[in-house]
C-alpha positions as CSV (number, residue, x, y, z in Angstrom):
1,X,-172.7,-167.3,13.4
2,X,-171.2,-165.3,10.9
3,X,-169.6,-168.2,8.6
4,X,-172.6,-170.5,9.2
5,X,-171.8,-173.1,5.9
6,X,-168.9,-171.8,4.6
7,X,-166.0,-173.9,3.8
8,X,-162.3,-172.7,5.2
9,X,-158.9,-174.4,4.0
10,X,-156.3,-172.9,6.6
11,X,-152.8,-173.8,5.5
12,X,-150.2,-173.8,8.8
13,X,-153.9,-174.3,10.9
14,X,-151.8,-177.1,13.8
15,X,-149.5,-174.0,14.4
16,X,-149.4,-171.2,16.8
17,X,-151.7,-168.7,14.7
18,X,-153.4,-171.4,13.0
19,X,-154.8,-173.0,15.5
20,X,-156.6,-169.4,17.1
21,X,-157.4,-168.9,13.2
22,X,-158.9,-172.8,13.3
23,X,-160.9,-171.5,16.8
24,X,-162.1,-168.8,15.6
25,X,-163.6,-169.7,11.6
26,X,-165.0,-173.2,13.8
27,X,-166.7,-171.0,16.8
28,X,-168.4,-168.6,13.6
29,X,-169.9,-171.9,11.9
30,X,-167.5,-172.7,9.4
31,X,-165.9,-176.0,8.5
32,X,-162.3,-176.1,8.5
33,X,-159.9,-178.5,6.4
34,X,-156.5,-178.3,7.5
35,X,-153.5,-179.8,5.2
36,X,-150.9,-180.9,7.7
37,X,-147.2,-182.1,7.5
38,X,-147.0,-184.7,10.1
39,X,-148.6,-187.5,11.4
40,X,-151.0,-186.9,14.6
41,X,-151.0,-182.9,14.2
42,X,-154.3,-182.7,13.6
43,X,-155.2,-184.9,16.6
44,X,-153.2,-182.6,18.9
45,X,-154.7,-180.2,17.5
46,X,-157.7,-181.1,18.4
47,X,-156.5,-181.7,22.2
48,X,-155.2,-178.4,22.4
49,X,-158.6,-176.7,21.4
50,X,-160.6,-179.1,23.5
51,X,-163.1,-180.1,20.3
52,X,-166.1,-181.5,19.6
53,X,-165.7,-185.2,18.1
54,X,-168.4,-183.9,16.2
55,X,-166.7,-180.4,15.5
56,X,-166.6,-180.0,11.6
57,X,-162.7,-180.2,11.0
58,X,-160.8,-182.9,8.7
59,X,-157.8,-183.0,7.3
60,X,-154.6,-184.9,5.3
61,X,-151.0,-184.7,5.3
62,X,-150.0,-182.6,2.2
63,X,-146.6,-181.0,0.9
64,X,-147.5,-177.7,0.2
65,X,-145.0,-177.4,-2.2
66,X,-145.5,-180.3,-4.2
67,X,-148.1,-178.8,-6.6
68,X,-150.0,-181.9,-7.9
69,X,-150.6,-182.6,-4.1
70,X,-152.2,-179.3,-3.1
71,X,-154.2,-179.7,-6.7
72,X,-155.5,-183.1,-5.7
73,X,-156.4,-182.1,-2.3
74,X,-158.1,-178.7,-2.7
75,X,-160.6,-180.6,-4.9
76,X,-161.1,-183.6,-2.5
77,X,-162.1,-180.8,-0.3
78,X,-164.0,-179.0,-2.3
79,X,-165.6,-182.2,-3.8
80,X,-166.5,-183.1,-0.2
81,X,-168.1,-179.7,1.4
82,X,-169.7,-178.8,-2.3
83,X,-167.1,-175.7,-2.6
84,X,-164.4,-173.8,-0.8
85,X,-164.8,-170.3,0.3
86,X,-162.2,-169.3,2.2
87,X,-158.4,-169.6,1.9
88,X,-155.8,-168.3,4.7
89,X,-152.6,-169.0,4.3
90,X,-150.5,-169.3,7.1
91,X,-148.0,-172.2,6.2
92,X,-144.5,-170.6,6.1
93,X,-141.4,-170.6,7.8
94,X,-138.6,-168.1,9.1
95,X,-135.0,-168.0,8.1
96,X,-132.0,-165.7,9.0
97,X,-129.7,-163.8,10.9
98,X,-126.8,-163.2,8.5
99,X,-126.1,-159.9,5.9
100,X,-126.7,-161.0,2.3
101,X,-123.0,-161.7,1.3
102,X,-122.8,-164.3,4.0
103,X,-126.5,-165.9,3.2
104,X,-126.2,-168.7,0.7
105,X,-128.5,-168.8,-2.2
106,X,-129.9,-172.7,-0.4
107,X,-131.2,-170.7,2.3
108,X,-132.9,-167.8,0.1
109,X,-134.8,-171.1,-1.8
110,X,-136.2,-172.1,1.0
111,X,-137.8,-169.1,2.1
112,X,-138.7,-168.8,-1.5
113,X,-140.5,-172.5,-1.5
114,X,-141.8,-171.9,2.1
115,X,-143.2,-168.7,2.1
116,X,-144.3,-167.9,-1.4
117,X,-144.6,-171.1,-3.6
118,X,-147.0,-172.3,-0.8
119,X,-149.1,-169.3,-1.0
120,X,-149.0,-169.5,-5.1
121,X,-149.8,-173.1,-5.1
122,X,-152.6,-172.8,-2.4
123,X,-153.9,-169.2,-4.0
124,X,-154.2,-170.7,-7.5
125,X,-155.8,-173.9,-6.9
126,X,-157.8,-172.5,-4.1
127,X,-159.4,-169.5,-6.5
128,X,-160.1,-172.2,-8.9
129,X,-162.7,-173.5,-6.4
130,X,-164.3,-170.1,-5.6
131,X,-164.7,-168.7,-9.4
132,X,-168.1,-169.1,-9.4
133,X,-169.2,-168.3,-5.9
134,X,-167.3,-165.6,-4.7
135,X,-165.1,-166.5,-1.5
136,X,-162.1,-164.9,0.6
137,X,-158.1,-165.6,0.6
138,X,-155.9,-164.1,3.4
139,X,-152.0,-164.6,3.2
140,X,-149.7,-163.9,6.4
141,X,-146.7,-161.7,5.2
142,X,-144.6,-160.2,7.8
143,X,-143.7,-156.2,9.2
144,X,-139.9,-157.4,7.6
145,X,-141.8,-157.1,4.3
146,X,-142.2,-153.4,3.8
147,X,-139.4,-152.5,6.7
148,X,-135.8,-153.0,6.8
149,X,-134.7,-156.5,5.9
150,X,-131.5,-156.2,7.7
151,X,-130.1,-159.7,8.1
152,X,-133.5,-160.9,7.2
153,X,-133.5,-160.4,3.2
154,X,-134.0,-163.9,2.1
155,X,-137.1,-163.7,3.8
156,X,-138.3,-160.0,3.7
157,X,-137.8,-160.4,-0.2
158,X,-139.9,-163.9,0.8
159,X,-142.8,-162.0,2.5
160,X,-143.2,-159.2,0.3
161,X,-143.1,-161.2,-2.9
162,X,-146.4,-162.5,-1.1
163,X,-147.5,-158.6,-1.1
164,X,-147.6,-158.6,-4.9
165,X,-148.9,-161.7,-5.2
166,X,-151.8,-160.3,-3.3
167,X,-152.2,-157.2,-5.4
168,X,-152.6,-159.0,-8.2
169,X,-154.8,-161.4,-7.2
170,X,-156.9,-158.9,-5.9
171,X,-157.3,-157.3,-9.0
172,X,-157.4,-160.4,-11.3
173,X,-160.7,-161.8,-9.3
174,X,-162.6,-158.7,-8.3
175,X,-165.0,-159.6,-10.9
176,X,-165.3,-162.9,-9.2
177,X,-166.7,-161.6,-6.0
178,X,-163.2,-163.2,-4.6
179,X,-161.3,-161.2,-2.1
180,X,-157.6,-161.4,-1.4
181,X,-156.0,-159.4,1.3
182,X,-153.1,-159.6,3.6
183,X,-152.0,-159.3,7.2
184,X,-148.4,-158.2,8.7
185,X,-147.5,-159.4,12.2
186,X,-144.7,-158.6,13.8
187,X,-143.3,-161.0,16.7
188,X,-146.8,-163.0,17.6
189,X,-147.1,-164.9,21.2
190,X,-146.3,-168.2,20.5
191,X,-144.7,-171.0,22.7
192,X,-142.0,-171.3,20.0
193,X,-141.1,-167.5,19.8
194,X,-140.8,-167.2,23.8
195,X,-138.8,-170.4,23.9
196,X,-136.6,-168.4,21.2
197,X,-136.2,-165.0,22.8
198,X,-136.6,-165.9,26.4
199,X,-135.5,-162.2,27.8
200,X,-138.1,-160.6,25.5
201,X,-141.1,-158.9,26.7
202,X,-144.1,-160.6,26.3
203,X,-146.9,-158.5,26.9
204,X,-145.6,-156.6,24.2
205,X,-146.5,-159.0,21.3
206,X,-149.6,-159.5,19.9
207,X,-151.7,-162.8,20.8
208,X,-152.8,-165.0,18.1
209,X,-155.9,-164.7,19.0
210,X,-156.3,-161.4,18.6
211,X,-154.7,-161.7,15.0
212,X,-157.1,-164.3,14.5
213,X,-160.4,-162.0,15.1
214,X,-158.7,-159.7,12.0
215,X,-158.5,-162.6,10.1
216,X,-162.3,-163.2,11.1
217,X,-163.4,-159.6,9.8
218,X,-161.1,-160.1,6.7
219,X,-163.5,-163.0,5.4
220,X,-166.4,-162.4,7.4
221,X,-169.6,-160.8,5.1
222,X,-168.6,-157.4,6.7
223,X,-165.2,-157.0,4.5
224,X,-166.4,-157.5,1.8
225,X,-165.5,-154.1,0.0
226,X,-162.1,-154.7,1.0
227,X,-159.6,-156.3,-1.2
228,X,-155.8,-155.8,-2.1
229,X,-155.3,-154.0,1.1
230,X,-152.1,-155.4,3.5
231,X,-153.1,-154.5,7.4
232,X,-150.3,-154.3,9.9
233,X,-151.3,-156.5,13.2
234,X,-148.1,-155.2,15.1
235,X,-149.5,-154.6,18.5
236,X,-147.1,-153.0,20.8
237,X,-144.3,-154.7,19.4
């Protein structure tokens, strides 16, 4: 097992992608902390992957953008495993459909809060932990970040703002043995997106399973040399 006492935080780990990412880090050996929103996701979560009592995952209802929550957490979890050493941040959320002169600016903070002060809260107090013993953060952007945002600004501009965040994380803890890189999906195959687009194809998106193995390599001991980069996940879609 590739992640055999390694410590993973997955933010957004009881949703569609999270809980394949969740699968995936717990089948490699790692143990998984999972800051949830609502009571008894973690328990379903646990249903739905058909765990272990004994499988090593815990976790605690946080606000992810309430900043002295995600500090106090992040160290009850790293105080409890001895460290953290891996960071993916899924939590986020999608908002849209109209051109920017009919999107009000309420609707542009939330993508703002959702998508990228989540991902700055969990990025900085998460890297705080893995300073000085190297460790691996993966953020979920979107394909919306670096293609047309028609109808979709609020969160395009959203997404990508989590691009540069990435860069320069990258580049602030290289010397720290701490690597950040990122992952665009397009439409994934989850229960909520076929419940949305009913008449789409399906065999056309990507599983999350499948996104969750690239996720795997990203902080797996083979990527190592890899940091900064943002790796389309598209599929046929």
């Amino acid at each position: 097992m590739i992640l055999a006492e390694k410590v993973a935080l997955v933010t957004g780990g009881t949703g569609g992608l999270g809980g394949a990412v969740v699968a995936a880090l717990l089948r490699e050996g790692a143990a998984v902390a999972l800051p949830y929103q609502h009571t008894g996701e973690i328990e379903r979560l646990r249903e739905r992957l058909k765990l272990d009592a004994d499988a090593p995952i815990s976790g605690a209802q946080v606000e992810l953008t309430d900043e002295r929550a995600v500090e106090a957490y992040y160290r009850q979890v790293a105080d409890q495993h001895g460290g953290l050493d891996i960071l993916i941040n899924i939590a986020g959320g999608f908002g849209g459909g109209q051109p920017v002169h009919e999107t009000p600016w309420s609707l542009w903070q939330q993508q703002l809060d959702l998508n990228l002060k989540t991902a700055v809260l969990s990025s900085h107090y998460g890297a705080l932990h893995m300073l000085n013993r190297g460790g691996a953060i993966v953020n979920v952007s979107t394909r919306t970040a670096v293609q047309s945002g028609k109808h979709l600004a609020a969160y395009a501009a959203s997404k990508r703002a989590v691009l540069q965040l990435t860069e320069a994380m990258a580049a602030e803890l290289l010397e720290h043995n701490v690597t950040v890189n990122a992952i665009l999906p397009s439409v994934i195959d989850t229960p909520g997106n076929r419940s949305a687009m009913p008449n789409a194809d399906f065999d056309r998106w990507v599983k999350p399973a499948e996104i969750a193995e690239v996720i795997l390599f990203l902080v797996g001991p083979h990527a190592r040399v890899i940091s900064g980069v943002a790796i389309p996940v598209y599929g046929k879609a």
